[in-house]
N, C-alpha and C positions, 0 to 999 in steps of 0.2 A: 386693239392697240395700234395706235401708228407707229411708223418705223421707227423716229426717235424716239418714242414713249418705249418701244420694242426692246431697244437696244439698253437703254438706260433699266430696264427690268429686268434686262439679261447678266448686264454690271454687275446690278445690287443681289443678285439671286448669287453672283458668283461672290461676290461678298460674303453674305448670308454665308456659303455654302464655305467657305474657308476660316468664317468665324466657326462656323459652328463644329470644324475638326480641329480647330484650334482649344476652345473651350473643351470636347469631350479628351486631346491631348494633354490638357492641365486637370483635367477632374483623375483621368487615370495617373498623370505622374503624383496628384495631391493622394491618391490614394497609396499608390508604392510610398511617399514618402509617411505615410500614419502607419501605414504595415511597419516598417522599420523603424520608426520609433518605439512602436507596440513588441517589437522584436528586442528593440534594446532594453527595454523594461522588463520581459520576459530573461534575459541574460542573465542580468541582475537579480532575479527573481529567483531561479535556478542555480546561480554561484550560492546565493543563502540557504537551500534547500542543502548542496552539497555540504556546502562546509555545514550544515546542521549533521545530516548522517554521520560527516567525518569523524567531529568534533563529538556526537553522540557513541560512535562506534568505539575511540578512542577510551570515553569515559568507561563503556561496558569492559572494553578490554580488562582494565586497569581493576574495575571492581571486582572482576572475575579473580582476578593474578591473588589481589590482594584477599580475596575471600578464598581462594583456595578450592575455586567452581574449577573443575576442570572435567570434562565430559565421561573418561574413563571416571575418575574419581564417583562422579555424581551415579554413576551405572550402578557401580560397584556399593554406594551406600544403601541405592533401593534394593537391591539386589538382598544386602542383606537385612533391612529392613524387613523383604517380603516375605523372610526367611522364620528373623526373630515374630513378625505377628505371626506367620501359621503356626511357632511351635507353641506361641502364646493359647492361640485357639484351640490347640490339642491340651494343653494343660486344660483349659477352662473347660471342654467336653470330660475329661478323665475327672475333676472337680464335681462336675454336675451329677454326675453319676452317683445313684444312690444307692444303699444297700437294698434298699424292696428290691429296684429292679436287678440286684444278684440274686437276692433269694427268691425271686418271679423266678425268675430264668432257672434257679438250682431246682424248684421246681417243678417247673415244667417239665425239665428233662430227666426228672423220677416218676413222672407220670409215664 
């Protein structure tokens, strides 16, 4: 290179070289700005999710109140539920029972 060619390559390099911070300077700020867009749509996104739980939460409340669910309540139903099947089951065993096997049994134990 001669000296003017020299210099004039030194120019455009330093050109080049400030384009090209300048450009990757806009590709990162064009990037911050899509993250936040992508953020604001995410916000949005999130307030609908909330007010769904709320607005869902709300409804369960109100069904429960109005049905008369209430957690002691519901304990205390199976409770006796689990109560009234076993004594059912005991009926149904005492039912089954037949007289052979009384007089099996009566005896066996005359034997």
């Amino acid at each position: 290179l001669t000296l003017g060619n020299r210099i004039a390559a030194k120019n455009h390099l330093r050109r080049k070289h400030r384009a090209q911070q300048k450009l990757e300077q806009c590709e990162g700020a064009l990037e911050n700005v899509q993250q936040l867009l992508h953020q604001i749509r995410d916000v949005d996104t999130n307030a609908a999710i909330v007010n769904t739980y709320k607005t869902t939460s709300e409804a369960m409340k109100r069904g429960m109140k109005e049905g008369g669910l209430d957690e002691d309540a519901v304990h205390d139903t199976m409770d006796d539920l689990n109560d009234v099947m076993e004594s059912y089951k005991e009926v149904e065993r005492a039912l089954s029972t037949t007289t052979d096997d009384l007089d099996a049994a009566e005896l066996e134990a005359e034997l």
